[in-house]
C-alpha positions in Angstrom: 1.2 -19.8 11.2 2.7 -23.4 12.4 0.3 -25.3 9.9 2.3 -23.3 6.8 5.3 -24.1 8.4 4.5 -27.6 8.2 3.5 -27.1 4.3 6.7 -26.1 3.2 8.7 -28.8 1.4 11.7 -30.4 2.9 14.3 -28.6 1.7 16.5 -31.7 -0.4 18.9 -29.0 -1.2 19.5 -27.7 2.0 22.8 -28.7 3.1 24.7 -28.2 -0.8 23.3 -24.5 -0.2 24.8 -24.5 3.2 28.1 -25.8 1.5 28.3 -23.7 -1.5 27.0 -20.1 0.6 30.1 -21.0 2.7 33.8 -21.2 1.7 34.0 -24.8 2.6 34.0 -26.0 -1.4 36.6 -23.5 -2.2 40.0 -24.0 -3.6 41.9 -22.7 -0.5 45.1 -24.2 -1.6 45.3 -21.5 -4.5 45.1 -18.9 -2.2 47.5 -19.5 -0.1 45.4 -21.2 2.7 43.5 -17.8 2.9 40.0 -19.0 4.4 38.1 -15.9 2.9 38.5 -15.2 -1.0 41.5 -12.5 -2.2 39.9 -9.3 -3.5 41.3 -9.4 -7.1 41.3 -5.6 -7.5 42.3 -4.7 -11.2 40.9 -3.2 -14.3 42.9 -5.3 -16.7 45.3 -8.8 -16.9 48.6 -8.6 -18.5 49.2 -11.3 -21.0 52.9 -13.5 -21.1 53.2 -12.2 -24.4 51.4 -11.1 -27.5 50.5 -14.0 -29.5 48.9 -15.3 -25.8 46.8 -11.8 -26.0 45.7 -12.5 -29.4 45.2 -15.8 -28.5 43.1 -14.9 -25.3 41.2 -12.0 -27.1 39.5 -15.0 -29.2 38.1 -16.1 -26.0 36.9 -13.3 -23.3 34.3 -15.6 -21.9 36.8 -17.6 -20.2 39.7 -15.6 -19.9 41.1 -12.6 -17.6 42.0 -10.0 -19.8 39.3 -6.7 -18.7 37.7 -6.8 -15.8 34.8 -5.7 -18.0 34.7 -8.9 -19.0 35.9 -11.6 -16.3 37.4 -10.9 -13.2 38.3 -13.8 -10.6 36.6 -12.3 -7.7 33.0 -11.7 -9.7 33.2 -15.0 -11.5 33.6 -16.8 -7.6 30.3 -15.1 -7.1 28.9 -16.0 -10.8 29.8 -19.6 -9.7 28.0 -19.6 -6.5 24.5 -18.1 -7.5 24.7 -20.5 -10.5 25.0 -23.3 -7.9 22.5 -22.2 -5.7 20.2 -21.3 -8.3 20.7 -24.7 -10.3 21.7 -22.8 -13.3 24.3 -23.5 -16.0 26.1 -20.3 -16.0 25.6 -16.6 -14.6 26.5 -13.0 -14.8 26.6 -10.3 -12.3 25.9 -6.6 -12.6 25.8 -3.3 -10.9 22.3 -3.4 -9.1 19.2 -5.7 -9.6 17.8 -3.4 -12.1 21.5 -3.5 -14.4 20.6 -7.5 -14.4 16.9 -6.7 -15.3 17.5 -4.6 -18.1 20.7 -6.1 -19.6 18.1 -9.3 -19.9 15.8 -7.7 -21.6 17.6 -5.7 -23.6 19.5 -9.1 -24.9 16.8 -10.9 -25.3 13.9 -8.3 -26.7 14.1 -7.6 -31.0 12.1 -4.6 -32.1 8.4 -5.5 -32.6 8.3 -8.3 -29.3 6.1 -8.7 -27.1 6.3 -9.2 -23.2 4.1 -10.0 -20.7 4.4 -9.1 -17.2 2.3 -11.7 -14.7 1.4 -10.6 -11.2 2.4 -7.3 -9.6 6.3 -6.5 -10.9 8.5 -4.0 -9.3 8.3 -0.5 -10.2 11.3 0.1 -12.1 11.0 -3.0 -14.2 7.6 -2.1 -15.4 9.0 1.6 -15.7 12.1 0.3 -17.9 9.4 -1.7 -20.2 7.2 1.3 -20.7 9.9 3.1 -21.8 11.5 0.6 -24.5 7.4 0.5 -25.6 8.2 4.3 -26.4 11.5 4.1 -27.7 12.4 0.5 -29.1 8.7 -0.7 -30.2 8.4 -3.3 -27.8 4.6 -4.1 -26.8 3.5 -5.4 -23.2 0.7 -6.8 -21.2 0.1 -7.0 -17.3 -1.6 -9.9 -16.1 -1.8 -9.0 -12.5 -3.5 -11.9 -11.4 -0.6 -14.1 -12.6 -3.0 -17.0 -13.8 -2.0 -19.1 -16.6 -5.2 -19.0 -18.2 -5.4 -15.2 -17.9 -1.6 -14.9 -19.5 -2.8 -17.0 -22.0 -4.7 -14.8 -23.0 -2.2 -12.3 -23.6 -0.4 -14.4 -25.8 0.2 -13.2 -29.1 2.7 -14.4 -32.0 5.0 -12.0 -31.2 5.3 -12.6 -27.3 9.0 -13.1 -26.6 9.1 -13.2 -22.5 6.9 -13.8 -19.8 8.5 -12.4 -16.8 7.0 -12.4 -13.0 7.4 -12.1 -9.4 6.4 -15.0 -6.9 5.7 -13.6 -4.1 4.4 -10.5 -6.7 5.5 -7.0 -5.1 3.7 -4.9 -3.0 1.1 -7.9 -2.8 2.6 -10.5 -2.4 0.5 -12.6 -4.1 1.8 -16.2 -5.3 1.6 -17.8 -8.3 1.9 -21.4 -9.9 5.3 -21.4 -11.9 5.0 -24.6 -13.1 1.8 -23.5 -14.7 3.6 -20.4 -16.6 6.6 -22.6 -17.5 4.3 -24.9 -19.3 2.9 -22.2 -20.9 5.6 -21.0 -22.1 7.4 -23.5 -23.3 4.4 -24.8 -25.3 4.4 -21.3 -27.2 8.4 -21.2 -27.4 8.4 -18.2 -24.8 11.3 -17.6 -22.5 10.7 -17.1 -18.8 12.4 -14.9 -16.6 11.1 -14.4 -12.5 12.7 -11.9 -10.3 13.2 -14.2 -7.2 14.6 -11.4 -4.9 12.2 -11.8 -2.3 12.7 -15.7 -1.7 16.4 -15.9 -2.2 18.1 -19.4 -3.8 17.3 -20.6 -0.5 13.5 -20.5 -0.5 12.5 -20.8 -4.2 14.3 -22.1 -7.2 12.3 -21.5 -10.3 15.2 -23.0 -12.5 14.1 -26.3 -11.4 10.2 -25.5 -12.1 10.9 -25.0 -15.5 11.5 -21.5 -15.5 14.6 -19.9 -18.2 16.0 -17.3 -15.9 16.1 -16.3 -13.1 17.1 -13.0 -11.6 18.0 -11.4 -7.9 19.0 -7.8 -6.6 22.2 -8.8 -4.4 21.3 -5.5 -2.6 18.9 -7.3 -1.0 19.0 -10.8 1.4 22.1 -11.9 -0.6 24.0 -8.3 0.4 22.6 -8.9 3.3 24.1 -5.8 5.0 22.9 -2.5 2.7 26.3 -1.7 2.1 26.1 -2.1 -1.9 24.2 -2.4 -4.9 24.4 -6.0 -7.3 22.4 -7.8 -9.3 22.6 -11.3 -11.4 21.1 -13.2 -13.7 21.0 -17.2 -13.8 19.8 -19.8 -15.7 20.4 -21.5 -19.5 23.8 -21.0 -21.0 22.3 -19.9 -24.3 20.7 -17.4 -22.7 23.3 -16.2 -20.3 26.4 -16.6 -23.3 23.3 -14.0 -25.2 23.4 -11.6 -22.1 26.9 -11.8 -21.6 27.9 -10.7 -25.3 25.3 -7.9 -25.8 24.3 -6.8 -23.0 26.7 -7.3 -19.8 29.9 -6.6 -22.3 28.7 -3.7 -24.5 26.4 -1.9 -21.9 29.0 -2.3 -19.3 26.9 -2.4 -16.1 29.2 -4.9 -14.9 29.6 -5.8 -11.1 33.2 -4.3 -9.6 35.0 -6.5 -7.6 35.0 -5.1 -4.3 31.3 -5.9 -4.8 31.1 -9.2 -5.7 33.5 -10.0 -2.2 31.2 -8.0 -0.5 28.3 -9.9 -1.6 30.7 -13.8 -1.2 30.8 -12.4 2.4 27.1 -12.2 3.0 26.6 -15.4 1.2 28.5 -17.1 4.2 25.6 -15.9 6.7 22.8 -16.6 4.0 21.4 -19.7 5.6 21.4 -18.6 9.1 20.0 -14.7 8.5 17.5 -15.9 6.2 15.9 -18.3 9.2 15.7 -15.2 11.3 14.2 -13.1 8.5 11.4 -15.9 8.4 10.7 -16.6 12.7 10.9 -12.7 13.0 8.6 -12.6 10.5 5.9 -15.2 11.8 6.6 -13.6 14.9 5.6 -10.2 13.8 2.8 -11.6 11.7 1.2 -13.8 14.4 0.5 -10.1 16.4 -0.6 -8.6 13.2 -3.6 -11.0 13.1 -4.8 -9.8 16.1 -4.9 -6.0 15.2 -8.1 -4.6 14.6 -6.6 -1.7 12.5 -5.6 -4.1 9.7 -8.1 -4.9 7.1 -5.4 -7.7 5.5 -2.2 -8.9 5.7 -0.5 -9.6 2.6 2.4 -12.8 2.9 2.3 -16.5 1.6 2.2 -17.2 5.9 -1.4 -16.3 6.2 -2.5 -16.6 2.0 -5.4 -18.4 0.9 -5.9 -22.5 0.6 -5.0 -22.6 -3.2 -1.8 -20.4 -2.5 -0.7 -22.5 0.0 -0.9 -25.5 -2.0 1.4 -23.4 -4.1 3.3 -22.4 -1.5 4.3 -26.3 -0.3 4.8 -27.4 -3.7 7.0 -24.3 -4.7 8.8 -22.9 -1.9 11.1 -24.0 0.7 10.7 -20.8 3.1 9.4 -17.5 3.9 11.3 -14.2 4.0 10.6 -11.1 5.7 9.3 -8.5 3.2 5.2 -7.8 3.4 2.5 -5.7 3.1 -0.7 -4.8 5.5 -3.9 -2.9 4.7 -5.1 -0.4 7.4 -8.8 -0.1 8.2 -10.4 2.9 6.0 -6.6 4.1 5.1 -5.4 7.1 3.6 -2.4 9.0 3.0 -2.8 10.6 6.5 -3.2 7.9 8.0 -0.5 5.7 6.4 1.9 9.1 7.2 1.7 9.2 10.9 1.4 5.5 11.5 4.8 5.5 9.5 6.4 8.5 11.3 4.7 6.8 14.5 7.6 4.1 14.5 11.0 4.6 16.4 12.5 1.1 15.2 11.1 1.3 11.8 12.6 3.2 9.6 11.6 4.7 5.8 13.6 3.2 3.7 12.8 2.0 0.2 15.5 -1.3 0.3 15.2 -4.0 2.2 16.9 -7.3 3.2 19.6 -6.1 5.5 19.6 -6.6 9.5 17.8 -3.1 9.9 13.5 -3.3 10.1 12.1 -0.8 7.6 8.9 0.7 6.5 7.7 2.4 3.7 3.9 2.5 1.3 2.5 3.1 -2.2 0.9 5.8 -1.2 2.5 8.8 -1.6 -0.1 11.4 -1.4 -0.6 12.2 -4.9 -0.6 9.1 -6.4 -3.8 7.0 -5.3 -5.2 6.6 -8.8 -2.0 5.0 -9.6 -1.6 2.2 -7.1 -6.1 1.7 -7.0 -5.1 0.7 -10.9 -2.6 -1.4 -9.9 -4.6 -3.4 -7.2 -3.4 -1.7 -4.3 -5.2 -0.1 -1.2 -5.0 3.2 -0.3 -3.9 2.2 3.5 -1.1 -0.1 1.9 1.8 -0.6 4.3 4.8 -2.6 3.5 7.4 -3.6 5.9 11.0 -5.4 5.7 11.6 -7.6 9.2 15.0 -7.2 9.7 17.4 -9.1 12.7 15.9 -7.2 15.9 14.2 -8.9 18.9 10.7 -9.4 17.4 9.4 -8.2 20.8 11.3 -4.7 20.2 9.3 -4.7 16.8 6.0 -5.6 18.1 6.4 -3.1 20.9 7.2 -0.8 17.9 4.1 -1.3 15.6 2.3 -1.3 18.8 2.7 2.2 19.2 2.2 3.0 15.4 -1.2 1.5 15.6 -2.3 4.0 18.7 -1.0 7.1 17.0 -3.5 6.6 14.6 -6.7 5.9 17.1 -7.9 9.3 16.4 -6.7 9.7 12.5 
């Protein structure tokens, strides 16, 4: 565990994180020395009069007028995650999944062709099935993520390659430089949901990557207390999101949201070094069990991942899978219901430990084809004492002696 440690880059944009998570860069004077940001809670802007509202209705990218459009509060936010993300501009929605399809609605023509590289999170995959049906838009998976094998995918029509470093479920890394060469040598936009590392941990903007997306639900939030998502990157591609997509499909983020989400940026820096010593914590223990057939987190991943792993990544967060020994949905069921401090729960990212699998019971075809074991158990570290969860998995792994 200490010798990944000790691959991980120095983090040269450390401290401006630090700065920009906390309110220390904003313009407190406009607030009236208020230290946390006002809560701009309207619907609409009223205009001085109505040549100004003609006038602003010329230019809703950069005026209040609809909070449809721009609201004080969210754009804060928008400015922030650009920053962290080293991104030109941004837009925030709803949930993760309201960022991930209002990009690929925007972006995707009838007749395109995407290709999703490494194992992507359900919903996406489900969302890009269904425009196959409906809109005539083709796809590939590529679950080993390798350039060479997306290359293969390639056809003239391939608008997007769009991944997941660490991949879901798996959590297997992949080289991003690599795809963004790809890519940009065949004029193909790149998109990465980088949930699981956070801004902190991974920025893919600065590996070449066009886009870059996150559900704010998750390590952002920080505290499971609402649903957000954004999208980062280019400002030709983010001005294309904004006008189709985030404007006319309207799964904008409310502004009680966005200062929710301000206020777990504050604690970003500090919970997601917690996430990450939990987690080698919990993971140094887990090497030792003789119930687990693999462990499945860039801590303990092969020698070429870690190469990718220091050259790519500034830290580890807390979500990860494990393989039990000849599992099975029995199996994975008590060991699950085995845990007191664990709970089921299909979210992650907030200060509560959680615990969920693939396997459902009726679906083992479904997750063998996607590369995953039948004894598949993936777990979010939260903020307790690591002690109280190894104690806790401890007793999971004798429930299921005699299964």
């Amino acid at each position: 565990m200490e010798s990944v440690k000790c691959l991980l880059r120095e983090n040269e944009y450390a401290m401006d994180d630090v700065l920009t998570c906390s309110g220390i860069n904003e313009e407190h004077h406009k607030n009236y020395g208020a230290v946390s940001p006002p809560l701009v809670k309207t619907s609409l802007f009223v205009q001085q009069d109505y040549q100004r509202y003609c006038d602003d209705m010329q230019h809703e990218a950069e005026r209040y007028i609809y909070s449809r459009g721009l609201n004080p509060t969210t754009e804060l936010l928008e400015n922030k995650l650009a920053a962290l993300e080293r991104g030109e501009a941004c837009k925030a929605f709803a949930s993760g999944m309201g960022a991930i399809a209002a990009t690929l609605f925007a972006l995707l023509r009838s007749g395109d062709h995407i290709i999703l590289a490494n194992n992507v999170y359900g919903p996406t995959l489900a969302l890009v099935k269904q425009m196959q049906a409906r809109f005539n838009i083709t796809f590939d998976v590529v679950l080993s993520g390798e350039a060479a094998d997306i290359a293969a995918k390639i056809r003239p029509g391939t608008r997007i390659i769009y991944t997941e470093s660490p991949g879901t479920m798996t959590m297997r890394v992949v080289d991003l430089r690599a795809i963004a060469r790809l890519a940009k040598a065949h004029g193909i936009i790149t998109v990465i949901d980088n949930t699981w590392a956070t801004p902190l941990f991974q920025k893919p903007l600065t590996l070449g990557f066009d886009l870059t997306l996150h559900s704010c639900t998750k390590y952002i939030g920080g505290h499971s207390d609402l649903t957000a998502g954004a999208v980062v990157g280019r400002r030709e591609h983010i001005d294309a999101i904004r006008d189709f997509s985030h404007q006319l499909l309207g799964a904008v983020l409310a502004p009680d949201s966005a200062w929710l989400v301000i206020r777990g940026l504050r604690t970003l820096p500090l919970r997601m070094k917690q996430h990450q010593e939990n987690t080698l914590a919990v993971l140094a223990w887990l090497s030792d069990c003789e119930e687990v057939e693999k462990l499945c987190h860039p801590a303990v991943a092969d020698t070429r991942s870690r190469e990718l792993i220091a050259a790519q990544m500034y830290g580890l967060s807390g979500l990860f899978s494990f393989e039990l020994r000849d599992g099975s949905f029995q199996k994975v069921k008590t060991f699950i219901d085995s845990c007191k401090i664990f709970k089921p729960g299909c979210s992650w990212g907030g200060y509560e430990s959680l615990i969920i699998s693939p396997n459902r019971g009726y679906n083992e075809e479904d997750i063998a084809r996607d590369g995953m074991a039948a004894g598949l158990i993936r777990i979010s570290v939260g903020q307790e004492s690591p002690q109280l969860l190894i104690a806790d998995l401890h007793r999971a792994f004798s429930a299921i002696k005699n299964c």
